[in-house]
C-alpha positions in Angstrom: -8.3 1.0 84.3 -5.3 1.2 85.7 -4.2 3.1 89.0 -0.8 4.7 89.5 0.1 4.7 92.9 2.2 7.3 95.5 5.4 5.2 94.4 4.0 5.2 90.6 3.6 1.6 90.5 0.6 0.7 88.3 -2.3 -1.4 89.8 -4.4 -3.2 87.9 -7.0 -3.9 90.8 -9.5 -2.4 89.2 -9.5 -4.6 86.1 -10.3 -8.3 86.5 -11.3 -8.7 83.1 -7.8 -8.5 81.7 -6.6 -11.4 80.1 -4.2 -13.3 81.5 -2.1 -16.1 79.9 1.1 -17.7 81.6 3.0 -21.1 80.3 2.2 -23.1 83.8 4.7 -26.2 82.6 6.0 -28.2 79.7 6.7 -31.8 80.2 7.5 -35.2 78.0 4.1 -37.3 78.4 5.7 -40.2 76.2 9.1 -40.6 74.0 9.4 -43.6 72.0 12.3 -43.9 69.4 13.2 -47.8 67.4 15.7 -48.4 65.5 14.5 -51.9 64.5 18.1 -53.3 61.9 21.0 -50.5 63.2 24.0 -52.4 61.7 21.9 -52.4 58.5 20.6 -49.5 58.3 23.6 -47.0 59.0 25.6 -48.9 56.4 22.5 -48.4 53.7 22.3 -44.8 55.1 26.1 -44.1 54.2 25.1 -44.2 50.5 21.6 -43.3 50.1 19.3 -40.8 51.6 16.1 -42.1 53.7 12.7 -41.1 53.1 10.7 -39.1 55.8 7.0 -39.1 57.3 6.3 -37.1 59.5 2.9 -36.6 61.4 1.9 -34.3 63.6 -1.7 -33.9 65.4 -2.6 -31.7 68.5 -5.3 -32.3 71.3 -6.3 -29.7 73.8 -8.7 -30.2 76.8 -9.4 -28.6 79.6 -8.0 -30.2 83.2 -8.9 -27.4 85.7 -10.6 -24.1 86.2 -8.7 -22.5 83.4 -6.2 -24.3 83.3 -5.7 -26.5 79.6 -3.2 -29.1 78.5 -2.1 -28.9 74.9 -0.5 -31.9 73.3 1.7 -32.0 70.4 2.1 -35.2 69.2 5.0 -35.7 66.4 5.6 -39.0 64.7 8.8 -39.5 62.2 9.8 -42.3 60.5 12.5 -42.8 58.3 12.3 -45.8 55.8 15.5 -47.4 53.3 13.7 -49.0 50.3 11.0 -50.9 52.4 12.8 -51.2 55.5 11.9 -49.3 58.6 15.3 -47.1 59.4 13.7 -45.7 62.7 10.3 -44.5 64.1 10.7 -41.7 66.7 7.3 -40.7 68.6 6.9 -37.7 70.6 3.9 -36.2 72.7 5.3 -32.8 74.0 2.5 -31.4 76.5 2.3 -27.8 77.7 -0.1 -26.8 80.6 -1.8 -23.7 80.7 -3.2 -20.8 82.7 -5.6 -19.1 80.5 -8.4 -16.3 82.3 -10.6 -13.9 81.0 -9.8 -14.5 76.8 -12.9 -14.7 75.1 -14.9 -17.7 74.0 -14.4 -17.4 71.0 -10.8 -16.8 70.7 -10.0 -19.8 73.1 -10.0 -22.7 70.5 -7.5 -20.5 68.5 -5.1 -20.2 71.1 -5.3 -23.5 72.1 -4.4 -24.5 68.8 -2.1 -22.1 66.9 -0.5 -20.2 70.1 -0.1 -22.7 72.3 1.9 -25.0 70.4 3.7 -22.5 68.4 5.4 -21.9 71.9 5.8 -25.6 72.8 7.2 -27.0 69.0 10.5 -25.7 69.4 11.2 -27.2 72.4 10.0 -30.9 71.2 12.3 -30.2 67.5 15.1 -30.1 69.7 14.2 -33.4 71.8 13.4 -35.2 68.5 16.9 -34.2 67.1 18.8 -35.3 70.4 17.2 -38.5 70.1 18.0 -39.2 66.7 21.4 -37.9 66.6 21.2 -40.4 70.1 20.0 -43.5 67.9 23.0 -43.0 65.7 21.5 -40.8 62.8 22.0 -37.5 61.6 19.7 -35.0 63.8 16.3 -34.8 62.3 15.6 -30.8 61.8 12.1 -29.8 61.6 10.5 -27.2 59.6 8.7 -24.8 61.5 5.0 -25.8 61.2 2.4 -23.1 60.3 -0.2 -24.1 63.1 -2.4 -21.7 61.9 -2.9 -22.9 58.3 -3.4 -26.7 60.0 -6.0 -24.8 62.4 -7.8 -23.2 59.4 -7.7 -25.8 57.2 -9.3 -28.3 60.0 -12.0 -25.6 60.5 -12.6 -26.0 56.5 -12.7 -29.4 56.4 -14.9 -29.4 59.7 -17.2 -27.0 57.8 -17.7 -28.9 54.9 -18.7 -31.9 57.0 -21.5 -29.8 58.3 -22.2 -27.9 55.1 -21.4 -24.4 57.1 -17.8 -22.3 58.5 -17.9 -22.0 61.9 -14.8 -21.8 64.3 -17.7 -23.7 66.6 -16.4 -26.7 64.5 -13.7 -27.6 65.7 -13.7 -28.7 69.6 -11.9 -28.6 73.0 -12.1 -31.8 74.9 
């Protein structure tokens, strides 16, 4: 409970079971972009459109006393017919400071929340760099974490014959 005191600031003393979550850093772990035939490629590119896969996986683990790294790991690459246009790699890394959220709850942050804070920040590297390489800036869509979380809890579930949110794992 909180405590007002005689200057009416509010205390929360009282309370250490409040949870508390704070972005501790964001950081580039690794940034990889090849652009294997440019002269070829950006004349192809003037007339026809590439096509586009894109990847993306996440791994969370815990590094200190509640304290977690999240990693957001985006692969794109952009083919012409069967040549390789380019193949940008990102892993985008957020660290952090998570006390007093329940058990329970913590694989769901870790997985929907954390990088729905850090993605925007690796779309825009991804687009500098490719815009950088000599391309046209590759946009993202925004990606709906939370359907990738659920749907990796399914398919963990089905493994095991049972839905659990135990499933899925923090290293």
């Amino acid at each position: 409970m909180s405590d007002t005191n005689e200057n009416n600031e509010v205390s929360n003393e009282g309370n250490s079971e409040e949870i508390q979550i704070s972005i501790l850093g964001q950081y580039i772990k690794d940034l990889s972009f090849e652009n294997p035939t440019p002269a070829q490629t950006i004349q192809k590119l003037a007339t026809e459109k590439p096509s586009m896969n894109i990847n993306v996986n996440l791994n969370a683990q815990q590094v200190a006393e509640d304290i977690y790294e999240v990693d957001l790991k985006i692969t794109a690459t952009a083919k012409s017919g069967d040549e390789t246009a380019f193949v940008a790699e990102l892993l985008y890394s957020g660290l952090f400071g998570i006390k007093n959220l329940p058990e329970e709850q913590l694989q769901g942050f870790l997985m929907v929340e954390a990088p729905r804070q850090t993605f925007p920040y690796a779309r825009r590297i991804l687009s500098d760099v490719t815009r950088d390489g000599g391309f046209p800036p590759l946009m993202l869509e925004p990606i709906d974490f939370a359907g990738l979380y659920h749907q990796q809890l399914q398919q963990a579930a089905a493994k095991k014959g049972k839905k659990s949110e135990d499933d899925v794992v923090v290293n």
